[in-house]
Steps between C-alpha positions, in 0.01 A plus 500: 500500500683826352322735730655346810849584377454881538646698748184585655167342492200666605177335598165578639438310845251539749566255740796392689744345356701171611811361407513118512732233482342218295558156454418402135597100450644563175675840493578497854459814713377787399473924643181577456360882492103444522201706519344372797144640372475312187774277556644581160874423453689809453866398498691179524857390480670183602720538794803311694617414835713852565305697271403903641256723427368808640219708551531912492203709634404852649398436916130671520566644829860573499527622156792376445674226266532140602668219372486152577709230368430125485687133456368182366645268806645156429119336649341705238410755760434935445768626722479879600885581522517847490256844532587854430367773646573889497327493882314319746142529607178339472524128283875566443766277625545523895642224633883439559525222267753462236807732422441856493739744274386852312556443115398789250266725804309128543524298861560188347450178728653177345589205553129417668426177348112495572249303362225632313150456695250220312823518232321820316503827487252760431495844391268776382642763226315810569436777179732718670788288609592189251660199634802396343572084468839412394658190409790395302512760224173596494281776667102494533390820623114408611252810611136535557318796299199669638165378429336811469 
């Protein structure tokens, strides 16, 4: 599918949105960027043990940029590894987990080896602040435009 190989890819979605590591039995496993509503496939790519991806989004309270980056574990597993942040406050990282280390005006906490909750996660683009899905060499930049 050519349109996937663009830089950016924008798409209508209303719902959340989950990514999901699949098990197919004959292309083994999958990422998986769904729209929960309709349950229409939006993205897929075949993945490895080791493989990263990440997920880059606007905080609705803070206002500020967040990133979070992800590993495919050896047991198939969504790891959380690392999350920037530009500050801390309400739904942003707390805890003193991990290495902490100030990288480009981002805290940046590695190293934290965390397991996805339920193995998915789930995220709602917003019309004014896109969320941007990266993985390998490509970048999906997913927002939500007003209904009215």
């Amino acid at each position: 599918m050519p349109f996937l190989r663009k830089k950016y890819w924008l798409i209508t979605i209303i719902a959340v949105t989950t990514v999901v590591l699949l098990l197919t039995i004959q292309s083994g496993k999958k990422l998986v960027i769904e729209d929960l509503q309709t349950g229409h496939i939006l993205w897929q790519e075949q993945v490895d043990r080791g493989d990263w991806f990440s997920h880059r989004y606007i905080h609705s309270v803070e206002k500020s940029p967040v990133i979070e980056k992800f590993k495919i574990s050896g047991d198939w597993r969504i790891l959380t590894m690392e999350s920037w942040t530009k500050s801390f406050g309400a739904g942003l990282p707390y805890e003193d987990k991990g290495d902490v280390e100030m990288k480009d005006g981002f805290f940046v906490i590695k190293n934290l080896n965390r397991p996805v909750f339920g193995g998915e996660l789930k995220f709602q683009p917003s019309h004014l602040y896109p969320h941007t899905f990266k993985f390998k060499d490509q970048t999906i930049t997913f927002f939500r435009t007003s209904l009215f």
